[in-house]
py3Dmol code that shows the C-alpha trace and the ligand (Angstrom):
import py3Dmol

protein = """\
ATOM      1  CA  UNK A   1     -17.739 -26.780  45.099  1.00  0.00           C
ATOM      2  CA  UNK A   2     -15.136 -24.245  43.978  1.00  0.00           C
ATOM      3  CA  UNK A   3     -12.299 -25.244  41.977  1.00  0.00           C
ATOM      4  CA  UNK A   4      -9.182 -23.775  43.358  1.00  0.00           C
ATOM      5  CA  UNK A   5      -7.624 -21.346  41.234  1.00  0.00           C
ATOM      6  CA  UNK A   6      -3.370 -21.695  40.744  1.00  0.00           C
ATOM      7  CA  UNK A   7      -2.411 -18.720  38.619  1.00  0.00           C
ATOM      8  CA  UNK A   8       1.011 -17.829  37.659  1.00  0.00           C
ATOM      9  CA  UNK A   9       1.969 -14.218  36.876  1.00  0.00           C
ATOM     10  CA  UNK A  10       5.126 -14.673  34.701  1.00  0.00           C
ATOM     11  CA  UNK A  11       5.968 -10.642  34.589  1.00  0.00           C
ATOM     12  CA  UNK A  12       8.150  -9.354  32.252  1.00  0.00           C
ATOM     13  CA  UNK A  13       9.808 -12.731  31.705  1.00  0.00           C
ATOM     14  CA  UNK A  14      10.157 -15.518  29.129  1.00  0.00           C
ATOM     15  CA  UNK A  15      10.492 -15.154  25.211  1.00  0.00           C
ATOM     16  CA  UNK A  16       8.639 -17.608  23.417  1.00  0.00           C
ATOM     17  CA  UNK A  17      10.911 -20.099  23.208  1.00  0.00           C
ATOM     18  CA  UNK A  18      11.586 -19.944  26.810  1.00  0.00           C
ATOM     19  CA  UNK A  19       8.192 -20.091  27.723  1.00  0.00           C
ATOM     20  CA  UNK A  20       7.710 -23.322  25.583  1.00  0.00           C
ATOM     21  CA  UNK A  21      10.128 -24.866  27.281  1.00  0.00           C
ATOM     22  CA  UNK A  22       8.485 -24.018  30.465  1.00  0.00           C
ATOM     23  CA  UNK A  23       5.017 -24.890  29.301  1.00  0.00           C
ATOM     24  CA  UNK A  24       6.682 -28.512  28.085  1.00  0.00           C
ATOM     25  CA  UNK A  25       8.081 -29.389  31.745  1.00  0.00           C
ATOM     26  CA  UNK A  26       4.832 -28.441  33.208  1.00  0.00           C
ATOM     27  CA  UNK A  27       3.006 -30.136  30.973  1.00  0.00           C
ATOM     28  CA  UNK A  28       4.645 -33.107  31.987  1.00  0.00           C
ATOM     29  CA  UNK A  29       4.391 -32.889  35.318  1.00  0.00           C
ATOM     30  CA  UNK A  30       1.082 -31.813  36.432  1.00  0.00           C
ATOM     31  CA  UNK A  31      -1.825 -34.257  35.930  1.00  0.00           C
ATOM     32  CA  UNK A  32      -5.511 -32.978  34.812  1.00  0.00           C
ATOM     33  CA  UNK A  33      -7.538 -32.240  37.885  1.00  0.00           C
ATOM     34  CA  UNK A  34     -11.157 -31.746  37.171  1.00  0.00           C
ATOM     35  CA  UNK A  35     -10.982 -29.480  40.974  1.00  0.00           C
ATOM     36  CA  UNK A  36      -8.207 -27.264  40.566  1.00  0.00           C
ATOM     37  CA  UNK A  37      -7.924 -24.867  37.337  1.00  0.00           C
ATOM     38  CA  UNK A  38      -4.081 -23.895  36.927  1.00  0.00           C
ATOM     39  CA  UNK A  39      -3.829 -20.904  34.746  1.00  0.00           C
ATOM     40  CA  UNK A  40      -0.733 -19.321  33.450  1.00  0.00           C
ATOM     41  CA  UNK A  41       0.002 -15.588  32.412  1.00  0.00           C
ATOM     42  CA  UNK A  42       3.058 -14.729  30.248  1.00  0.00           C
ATOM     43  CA  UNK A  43       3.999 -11.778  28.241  1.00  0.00           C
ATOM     44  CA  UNK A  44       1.199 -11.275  25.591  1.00  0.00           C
ATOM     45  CA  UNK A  45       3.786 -12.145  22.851  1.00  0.00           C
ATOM     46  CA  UNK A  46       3.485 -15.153  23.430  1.00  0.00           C
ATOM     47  CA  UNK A  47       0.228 -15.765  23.706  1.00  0.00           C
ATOM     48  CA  UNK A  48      -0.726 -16.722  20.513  1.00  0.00           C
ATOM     49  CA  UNK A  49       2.139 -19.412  20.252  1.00  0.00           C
ATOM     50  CA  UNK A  50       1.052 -20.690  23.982  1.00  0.00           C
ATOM     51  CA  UNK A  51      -2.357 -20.704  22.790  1.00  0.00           C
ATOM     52  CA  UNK A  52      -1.318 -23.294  20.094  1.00  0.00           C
ATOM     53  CA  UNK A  53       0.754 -25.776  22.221  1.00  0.00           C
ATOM     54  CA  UNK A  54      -1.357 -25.720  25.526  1.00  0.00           C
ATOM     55  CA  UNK A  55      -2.966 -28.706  26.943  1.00  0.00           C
ATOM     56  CA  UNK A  56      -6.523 -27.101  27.491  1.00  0.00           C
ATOM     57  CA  UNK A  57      -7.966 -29.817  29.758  1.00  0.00           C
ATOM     58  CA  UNK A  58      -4.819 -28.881  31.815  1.00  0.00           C
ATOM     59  CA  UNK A  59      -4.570 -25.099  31.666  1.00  0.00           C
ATOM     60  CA  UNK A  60      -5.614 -21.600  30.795  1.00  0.00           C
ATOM     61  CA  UNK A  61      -4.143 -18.717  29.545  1.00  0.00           C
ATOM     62  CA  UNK A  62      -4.485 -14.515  31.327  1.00  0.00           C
ATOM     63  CA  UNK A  63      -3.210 -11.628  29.720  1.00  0.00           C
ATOM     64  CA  UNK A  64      -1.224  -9.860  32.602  1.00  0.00           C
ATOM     65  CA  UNK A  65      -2.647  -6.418  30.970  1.00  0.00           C
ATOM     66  CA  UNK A  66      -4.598  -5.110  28.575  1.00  0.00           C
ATOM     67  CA  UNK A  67      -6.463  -1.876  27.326  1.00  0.00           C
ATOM     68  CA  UNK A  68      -9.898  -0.794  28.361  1.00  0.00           C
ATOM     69  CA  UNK A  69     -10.753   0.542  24.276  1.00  0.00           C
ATOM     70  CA  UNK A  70     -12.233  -2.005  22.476  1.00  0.00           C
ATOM     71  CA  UNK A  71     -10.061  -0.661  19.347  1.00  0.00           C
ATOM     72  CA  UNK A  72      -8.252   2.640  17.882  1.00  0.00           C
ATOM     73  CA  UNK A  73      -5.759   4.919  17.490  1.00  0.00           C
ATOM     74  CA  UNK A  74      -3.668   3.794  20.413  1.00  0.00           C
ATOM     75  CA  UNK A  75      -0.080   3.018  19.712  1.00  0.00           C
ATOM     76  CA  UNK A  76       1.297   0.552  21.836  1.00  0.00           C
ATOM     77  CA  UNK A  77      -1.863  -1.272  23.429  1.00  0.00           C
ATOM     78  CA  UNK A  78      -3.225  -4.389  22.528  1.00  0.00           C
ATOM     79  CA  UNK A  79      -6.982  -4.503  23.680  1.00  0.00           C
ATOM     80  CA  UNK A  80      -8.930  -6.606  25.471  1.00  0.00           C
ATOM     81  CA  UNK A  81     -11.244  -7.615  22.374  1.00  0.00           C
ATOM     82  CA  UNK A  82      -8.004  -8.969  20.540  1.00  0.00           C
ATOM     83  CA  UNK A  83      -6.887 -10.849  23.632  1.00  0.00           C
ATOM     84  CA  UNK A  84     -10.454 -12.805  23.861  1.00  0.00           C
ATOM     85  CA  UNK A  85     -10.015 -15.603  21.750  1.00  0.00           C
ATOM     86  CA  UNK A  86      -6.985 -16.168  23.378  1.00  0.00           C
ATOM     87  CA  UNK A  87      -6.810 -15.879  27.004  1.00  0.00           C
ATOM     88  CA  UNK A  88     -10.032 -17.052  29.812  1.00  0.00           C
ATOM     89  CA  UNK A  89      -8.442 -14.354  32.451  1.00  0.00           C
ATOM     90  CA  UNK A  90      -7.220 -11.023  32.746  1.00  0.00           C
ATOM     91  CA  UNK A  91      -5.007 -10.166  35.323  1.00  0.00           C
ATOM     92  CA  UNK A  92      -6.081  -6.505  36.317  1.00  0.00           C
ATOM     93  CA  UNK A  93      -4.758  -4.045  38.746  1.00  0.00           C
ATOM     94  CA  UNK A  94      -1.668  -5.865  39.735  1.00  0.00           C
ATOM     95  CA  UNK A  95       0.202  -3.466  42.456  1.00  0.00           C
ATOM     96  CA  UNK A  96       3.158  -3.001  39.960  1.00  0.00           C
ATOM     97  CA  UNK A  97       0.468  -1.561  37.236  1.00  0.00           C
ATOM     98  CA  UNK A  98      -0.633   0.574  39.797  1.00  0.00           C
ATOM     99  CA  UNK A  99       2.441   1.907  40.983  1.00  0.00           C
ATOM    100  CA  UNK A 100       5.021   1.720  37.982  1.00  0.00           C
ATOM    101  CA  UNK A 101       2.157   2.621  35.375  1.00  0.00           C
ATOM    102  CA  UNK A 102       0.365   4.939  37.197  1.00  0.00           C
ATOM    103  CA  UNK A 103      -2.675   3.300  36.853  1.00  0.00           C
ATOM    104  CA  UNK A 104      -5.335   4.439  38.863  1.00  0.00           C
ATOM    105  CA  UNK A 105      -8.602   3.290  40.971  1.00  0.00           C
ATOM    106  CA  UNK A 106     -10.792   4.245  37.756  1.00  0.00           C
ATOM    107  CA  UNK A 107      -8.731   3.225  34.880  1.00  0.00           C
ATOM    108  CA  UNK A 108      -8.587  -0.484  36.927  1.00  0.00           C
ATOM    109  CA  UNK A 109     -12.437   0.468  36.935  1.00  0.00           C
ATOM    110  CA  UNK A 110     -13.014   0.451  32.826  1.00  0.00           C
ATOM    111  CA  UNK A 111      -9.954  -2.370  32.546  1.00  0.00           C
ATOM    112  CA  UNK A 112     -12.232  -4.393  34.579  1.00  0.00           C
ATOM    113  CA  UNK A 113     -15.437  -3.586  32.662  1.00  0.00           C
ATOM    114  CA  UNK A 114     -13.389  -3.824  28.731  1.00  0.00           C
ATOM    115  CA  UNK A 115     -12.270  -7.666  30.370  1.00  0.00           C
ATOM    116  CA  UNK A 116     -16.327  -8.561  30.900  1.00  0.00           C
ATOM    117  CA  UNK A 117     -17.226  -6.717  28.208  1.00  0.00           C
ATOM    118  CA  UNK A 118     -15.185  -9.218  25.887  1.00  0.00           C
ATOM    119  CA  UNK A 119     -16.010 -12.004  28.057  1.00  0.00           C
ATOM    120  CA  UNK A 120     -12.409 -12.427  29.730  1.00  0.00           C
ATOM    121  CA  UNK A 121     -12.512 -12.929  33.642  1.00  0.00           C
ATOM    122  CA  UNK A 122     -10.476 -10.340  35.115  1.00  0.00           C
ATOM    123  CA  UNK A 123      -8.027 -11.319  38.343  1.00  0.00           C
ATOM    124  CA  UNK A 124      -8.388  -8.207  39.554  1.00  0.00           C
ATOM    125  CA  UNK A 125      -5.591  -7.536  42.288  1.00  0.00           C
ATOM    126  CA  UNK A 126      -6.271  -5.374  45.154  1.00  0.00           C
ATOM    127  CA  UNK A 127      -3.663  -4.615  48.178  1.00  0.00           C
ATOM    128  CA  UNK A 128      -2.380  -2.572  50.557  1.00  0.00           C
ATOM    129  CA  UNK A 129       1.399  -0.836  50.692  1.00  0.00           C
ATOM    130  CA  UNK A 130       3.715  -1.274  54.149  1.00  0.00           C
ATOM    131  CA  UNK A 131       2.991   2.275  54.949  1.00  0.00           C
ATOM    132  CA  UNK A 132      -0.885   1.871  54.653  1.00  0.00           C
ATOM    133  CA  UNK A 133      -0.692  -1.204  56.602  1.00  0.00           C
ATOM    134  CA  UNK A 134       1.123   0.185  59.533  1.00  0.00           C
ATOM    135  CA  UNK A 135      -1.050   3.523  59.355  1.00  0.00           C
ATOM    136  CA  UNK A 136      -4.060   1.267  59.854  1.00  0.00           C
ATOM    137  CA  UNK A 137      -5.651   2.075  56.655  1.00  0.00           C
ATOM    138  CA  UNK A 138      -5.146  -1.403  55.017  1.00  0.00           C
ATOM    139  CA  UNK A 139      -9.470  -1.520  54.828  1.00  0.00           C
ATOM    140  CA  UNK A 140      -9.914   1.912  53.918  1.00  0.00           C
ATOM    141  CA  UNK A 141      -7.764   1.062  50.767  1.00  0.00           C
ATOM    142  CA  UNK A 142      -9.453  -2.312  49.897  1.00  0.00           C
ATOM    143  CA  UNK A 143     -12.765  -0.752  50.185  1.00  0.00           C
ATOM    144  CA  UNK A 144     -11.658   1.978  47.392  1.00  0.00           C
ATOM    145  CA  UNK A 145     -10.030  -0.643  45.531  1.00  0.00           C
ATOM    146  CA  UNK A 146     -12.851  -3.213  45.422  1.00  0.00           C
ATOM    147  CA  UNK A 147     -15.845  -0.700  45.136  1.00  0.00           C
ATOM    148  CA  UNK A 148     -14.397   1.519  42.385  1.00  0.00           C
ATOM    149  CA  UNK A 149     -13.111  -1.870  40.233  1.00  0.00           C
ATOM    150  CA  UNK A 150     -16.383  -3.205  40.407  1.00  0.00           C
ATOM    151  CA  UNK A 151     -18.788  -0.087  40.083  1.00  0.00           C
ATOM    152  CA  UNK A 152     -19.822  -0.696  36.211  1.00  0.00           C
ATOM    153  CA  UNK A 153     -20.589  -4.261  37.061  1.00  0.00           C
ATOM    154  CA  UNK A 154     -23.651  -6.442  36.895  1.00  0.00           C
ATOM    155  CA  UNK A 155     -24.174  -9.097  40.493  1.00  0.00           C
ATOM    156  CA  UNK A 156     -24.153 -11.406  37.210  1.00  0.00           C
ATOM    157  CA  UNK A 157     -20.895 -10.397  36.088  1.00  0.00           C
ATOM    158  CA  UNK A 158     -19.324  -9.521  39.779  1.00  0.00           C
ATOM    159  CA  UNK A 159     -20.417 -13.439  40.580  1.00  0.00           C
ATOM    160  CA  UNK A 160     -17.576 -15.105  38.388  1.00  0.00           C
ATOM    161  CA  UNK A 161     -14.687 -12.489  38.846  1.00  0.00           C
ATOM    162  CA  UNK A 162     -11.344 -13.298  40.428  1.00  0.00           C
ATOM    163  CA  UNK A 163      -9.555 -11.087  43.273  1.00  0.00           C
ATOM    164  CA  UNK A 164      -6.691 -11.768  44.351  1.00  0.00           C
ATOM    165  CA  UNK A 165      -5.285  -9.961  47.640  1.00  0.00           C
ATOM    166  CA  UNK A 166      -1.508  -9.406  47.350  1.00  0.00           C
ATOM    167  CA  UNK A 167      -0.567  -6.997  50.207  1.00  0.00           C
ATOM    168  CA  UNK A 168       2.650  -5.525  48.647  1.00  0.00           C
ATOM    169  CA  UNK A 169       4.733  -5.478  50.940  1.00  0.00           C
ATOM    170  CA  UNK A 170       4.570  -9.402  50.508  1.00  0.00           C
ATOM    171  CA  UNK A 171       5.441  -9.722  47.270  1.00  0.00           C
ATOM    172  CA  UNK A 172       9.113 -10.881  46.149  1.00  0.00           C
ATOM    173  CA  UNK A 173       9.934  -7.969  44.625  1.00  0.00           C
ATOM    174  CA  UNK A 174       9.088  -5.859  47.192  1.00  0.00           C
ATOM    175  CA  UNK A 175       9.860  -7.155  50.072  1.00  0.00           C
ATOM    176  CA  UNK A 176       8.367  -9.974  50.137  1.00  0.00           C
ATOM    177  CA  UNK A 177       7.306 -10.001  54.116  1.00  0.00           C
ATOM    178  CA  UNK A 178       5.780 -13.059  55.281  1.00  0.00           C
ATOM    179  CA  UNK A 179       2.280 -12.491  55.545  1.00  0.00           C
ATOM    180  CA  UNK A 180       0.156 -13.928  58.713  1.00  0.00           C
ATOM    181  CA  UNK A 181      -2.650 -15.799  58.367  1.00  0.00           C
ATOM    182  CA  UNK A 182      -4.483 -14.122  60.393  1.00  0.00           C
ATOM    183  CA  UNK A 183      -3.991 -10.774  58.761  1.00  0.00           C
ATOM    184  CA  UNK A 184      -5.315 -12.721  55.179  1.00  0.00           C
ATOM    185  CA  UNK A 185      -8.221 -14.169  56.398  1.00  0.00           C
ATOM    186  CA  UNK A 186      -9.053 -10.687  57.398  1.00  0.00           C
ATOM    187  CA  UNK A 187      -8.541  -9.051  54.583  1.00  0.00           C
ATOM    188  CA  UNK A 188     -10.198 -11.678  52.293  1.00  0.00           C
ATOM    189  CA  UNK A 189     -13.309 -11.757  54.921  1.00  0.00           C
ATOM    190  CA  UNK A 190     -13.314  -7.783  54.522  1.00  0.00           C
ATOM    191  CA  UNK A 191     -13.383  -7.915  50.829  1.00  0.00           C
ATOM    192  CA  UNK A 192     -16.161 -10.799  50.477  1.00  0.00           C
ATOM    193  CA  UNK A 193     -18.022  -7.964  52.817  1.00  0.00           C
ATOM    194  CA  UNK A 194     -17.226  -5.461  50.304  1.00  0.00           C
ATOM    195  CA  UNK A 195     -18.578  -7.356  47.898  1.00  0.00           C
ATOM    196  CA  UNK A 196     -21.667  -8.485  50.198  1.00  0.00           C
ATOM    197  CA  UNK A 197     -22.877  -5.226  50.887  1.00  0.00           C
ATOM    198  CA  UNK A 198     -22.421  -3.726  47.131  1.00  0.00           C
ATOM    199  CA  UNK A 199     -24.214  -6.813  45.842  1.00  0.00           C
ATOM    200  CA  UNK A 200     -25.354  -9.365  48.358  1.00  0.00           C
ATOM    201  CA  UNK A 201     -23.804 -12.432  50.593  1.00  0.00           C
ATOM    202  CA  UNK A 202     -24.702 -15.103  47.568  1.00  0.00           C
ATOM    203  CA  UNK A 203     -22.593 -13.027  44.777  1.00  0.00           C
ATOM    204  CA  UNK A 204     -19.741 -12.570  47.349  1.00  0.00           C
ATOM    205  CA  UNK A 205     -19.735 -16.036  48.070  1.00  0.00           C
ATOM    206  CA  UNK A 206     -19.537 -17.076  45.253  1.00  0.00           C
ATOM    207  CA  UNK A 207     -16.380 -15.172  44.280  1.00  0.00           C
ATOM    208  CA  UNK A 208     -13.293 -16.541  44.128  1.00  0.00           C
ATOM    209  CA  UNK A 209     -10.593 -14.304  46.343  1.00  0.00           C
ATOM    210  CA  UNK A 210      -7.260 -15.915  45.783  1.00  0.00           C
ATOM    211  CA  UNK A 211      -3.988 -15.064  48.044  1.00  0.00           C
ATOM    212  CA  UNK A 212      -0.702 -13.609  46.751  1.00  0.00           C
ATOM    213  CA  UNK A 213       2.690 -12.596  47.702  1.00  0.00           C
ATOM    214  CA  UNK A 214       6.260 -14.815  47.756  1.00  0.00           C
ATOM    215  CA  UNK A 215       3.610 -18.281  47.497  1.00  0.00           C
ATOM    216  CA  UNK A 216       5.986 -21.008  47.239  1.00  0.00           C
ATOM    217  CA  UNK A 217       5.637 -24.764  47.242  1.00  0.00           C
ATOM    218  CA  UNK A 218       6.672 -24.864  50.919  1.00  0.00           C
ATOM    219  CA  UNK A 219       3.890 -21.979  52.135  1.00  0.00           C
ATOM    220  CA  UNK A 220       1.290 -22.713  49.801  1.00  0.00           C
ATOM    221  CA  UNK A 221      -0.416 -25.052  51.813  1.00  0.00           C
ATOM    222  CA  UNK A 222      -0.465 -22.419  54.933  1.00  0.00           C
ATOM    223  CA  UNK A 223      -2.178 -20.204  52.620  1.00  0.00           C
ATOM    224  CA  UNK A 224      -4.710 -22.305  51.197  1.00  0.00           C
ATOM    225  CA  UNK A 225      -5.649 -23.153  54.492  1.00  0.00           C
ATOM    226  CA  UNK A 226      -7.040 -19.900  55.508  1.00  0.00           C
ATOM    227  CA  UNK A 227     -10.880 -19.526  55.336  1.00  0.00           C
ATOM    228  CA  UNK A 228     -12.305 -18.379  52.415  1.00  0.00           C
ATOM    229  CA  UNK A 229      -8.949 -18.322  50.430  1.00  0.00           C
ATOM    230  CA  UNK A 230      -9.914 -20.520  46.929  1.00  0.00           C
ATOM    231  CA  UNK A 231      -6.461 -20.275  45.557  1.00  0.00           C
ATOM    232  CA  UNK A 232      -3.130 -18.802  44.975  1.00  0.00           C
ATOM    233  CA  UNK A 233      -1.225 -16.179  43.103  1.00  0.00           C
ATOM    234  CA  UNK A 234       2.244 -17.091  42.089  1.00  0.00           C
ATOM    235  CA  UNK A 235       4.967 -14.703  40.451  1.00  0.00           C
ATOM    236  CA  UNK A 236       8.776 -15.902  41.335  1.00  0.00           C
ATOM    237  CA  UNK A 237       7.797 -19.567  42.108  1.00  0.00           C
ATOM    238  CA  UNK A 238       6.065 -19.949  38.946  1.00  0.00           C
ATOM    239  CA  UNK A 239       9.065 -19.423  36.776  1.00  0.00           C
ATOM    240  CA  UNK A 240      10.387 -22.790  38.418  1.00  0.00           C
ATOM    241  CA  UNK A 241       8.705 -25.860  37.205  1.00  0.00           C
ATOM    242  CA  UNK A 242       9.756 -28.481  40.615  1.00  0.00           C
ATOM    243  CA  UNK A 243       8.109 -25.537  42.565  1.00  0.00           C
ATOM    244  CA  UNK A 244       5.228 -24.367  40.475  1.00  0.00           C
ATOM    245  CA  UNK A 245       4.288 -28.257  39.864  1.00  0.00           C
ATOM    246  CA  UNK A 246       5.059 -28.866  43.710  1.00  0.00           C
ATOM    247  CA  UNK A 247       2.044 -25.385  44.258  1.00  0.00           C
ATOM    248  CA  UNK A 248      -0.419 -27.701  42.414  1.00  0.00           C
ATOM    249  CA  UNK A 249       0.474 -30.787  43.977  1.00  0.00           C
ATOM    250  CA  UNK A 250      -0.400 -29.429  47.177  1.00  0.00           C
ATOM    251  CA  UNK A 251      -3.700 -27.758  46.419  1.00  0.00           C
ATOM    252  CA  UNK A 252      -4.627 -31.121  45.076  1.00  0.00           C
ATOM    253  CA  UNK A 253      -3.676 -33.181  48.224  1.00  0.00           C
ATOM    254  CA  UNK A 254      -5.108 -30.871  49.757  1.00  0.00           C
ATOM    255  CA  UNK A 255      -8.829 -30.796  48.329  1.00  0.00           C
ATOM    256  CA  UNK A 256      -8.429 -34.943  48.420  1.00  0.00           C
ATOM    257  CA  UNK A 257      -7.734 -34.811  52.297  1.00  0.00           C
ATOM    258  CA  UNK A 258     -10.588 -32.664  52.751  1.00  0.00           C
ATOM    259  CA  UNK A 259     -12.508 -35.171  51.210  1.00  0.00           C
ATOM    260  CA  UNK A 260     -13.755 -33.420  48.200  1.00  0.00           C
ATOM    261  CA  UNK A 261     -13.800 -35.428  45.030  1.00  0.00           C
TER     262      UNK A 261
END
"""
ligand_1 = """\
9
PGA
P 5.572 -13.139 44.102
O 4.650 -12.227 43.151
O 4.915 -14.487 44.205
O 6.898 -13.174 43.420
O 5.608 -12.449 45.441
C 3.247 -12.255 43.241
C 2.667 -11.240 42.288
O 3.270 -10.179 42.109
O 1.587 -11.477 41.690
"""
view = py3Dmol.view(width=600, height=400)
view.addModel(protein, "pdb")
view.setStyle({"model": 0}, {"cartoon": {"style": "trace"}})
view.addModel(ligand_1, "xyz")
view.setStyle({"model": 1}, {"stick": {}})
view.zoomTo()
view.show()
């Protein structure tokens, strides 16, 4: 059995004091739960001090970013060999990388292969834009996306990664259309098939794709619901601990109604 996967994606917000705070109030409110693994991303300043407070039988820590050199002259970066005694995951390829960073299908490629290479589990995101969408190319794009990522990777490796789907025209900040769930479970059944035919049907299954864009405590459930979804991506709701706590709430009445555990 899966355990599902909560992750938050705190952006370009929180100092460390702020994230403390948010940390405590979490803390506080959300239990242990041997079936559902909440992780938490913040700013990779405040790692280090998260790393000290956290409650590790409650959460993990991702780097939202890092750099695919193991170590060198590059001003700036922090690599993914100084983030690995730190964080479990690596958020990779998140749309706003992509777009605002110019980050491309093969530098997502050796980002994904630095994270495995220093043992972090990347999240790797993968998604389509509103004008790829509506030009019917939302498969073309997820097949480039999920081939290239993976191409330096192992079926030992590919087995425990993370991708999330976050169609960007759903998130917050860019829209943040409601997605259908019928267009998800399509688009997480077409990248498990990506996966399948690079590797085989017992890697991709055993992949965890996770769902993202505007997830709240009130549409979480909807999206966990969807076949073959193992858990959730969360940017804007996770800065808010009642809503955040409320996401994890539900995935856990929701694995106890199904009977699991
Ligand atoms: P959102 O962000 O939940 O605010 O839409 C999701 C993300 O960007 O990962």
């Amino acid at each position: 059995m899966k355990r599902t996967l909560i992750a938050a994606n705190w952006k370009m917000h929180l100092n460390a004091s702020q994230a403390s705070l948010l940390l405590h109030r979490l803390h506080e409110r959300i239990k242990i739960h041997r079936d559902i693994e909440v992780v938490l991303a913040p700013s990779s300043l405040v790692l280090q001090p998260m790393s000290m407070q956290i409650d590790r039988r409650k959460f993990r820590l991702a780097a939202q970013n890092g750099y695919h050199k193991d170590e060198g002259a590059f001003t700036g970066e922090v690599s993914f060999t100084m983030l690995k005694d730190l964080v479990h995951y690596a958020i990779i390829g998140h749309s706003e990388r992509r777009m605002y960073f110019d980050e491309s299908l093969e530098v997502v490629r050796d980002k994904v292969a630095a994270a495995v290479r220093n043992e972090i589990t990347p999240i790797l995101c993968v998604g389509e834009t509103h004008q790829e969408r509506t030009e019917g190319e939302t498969k073309q794009v997820l097949h480039d996306q999920v081939t290239t990522a993976l191409s330096d990777l192992t079926s030992e490796e590919v087995k425990d990664i993370v991708i999330a789907y976050e169609p960007i025209w759903a998130i917050s900040t860019f829209g943040g259309e409601i997605a259908k769930p019928d267009d998800i479970r399509d688009a997480i059944a077409h990248i498990r098939k990506q996966v399948a035919e690079l590797y085989s049907k017992k890697v991709a299954d055993k992949v965890r794709v996770l769902y993202g864009g505007s997830v709240d405590d009130h549409t979480v459930g909807g999206y966990l619901a969807i076949d073959g979804c193992d858990g959730v991506l969360v940017g804007g709701a996770s800065l808010n601990y009642h809503k955040f706590s409320g996401i994890v709430d539900v995935a856990y009445n929701l694995k106890h109604a199904d009977g699991a555990s």
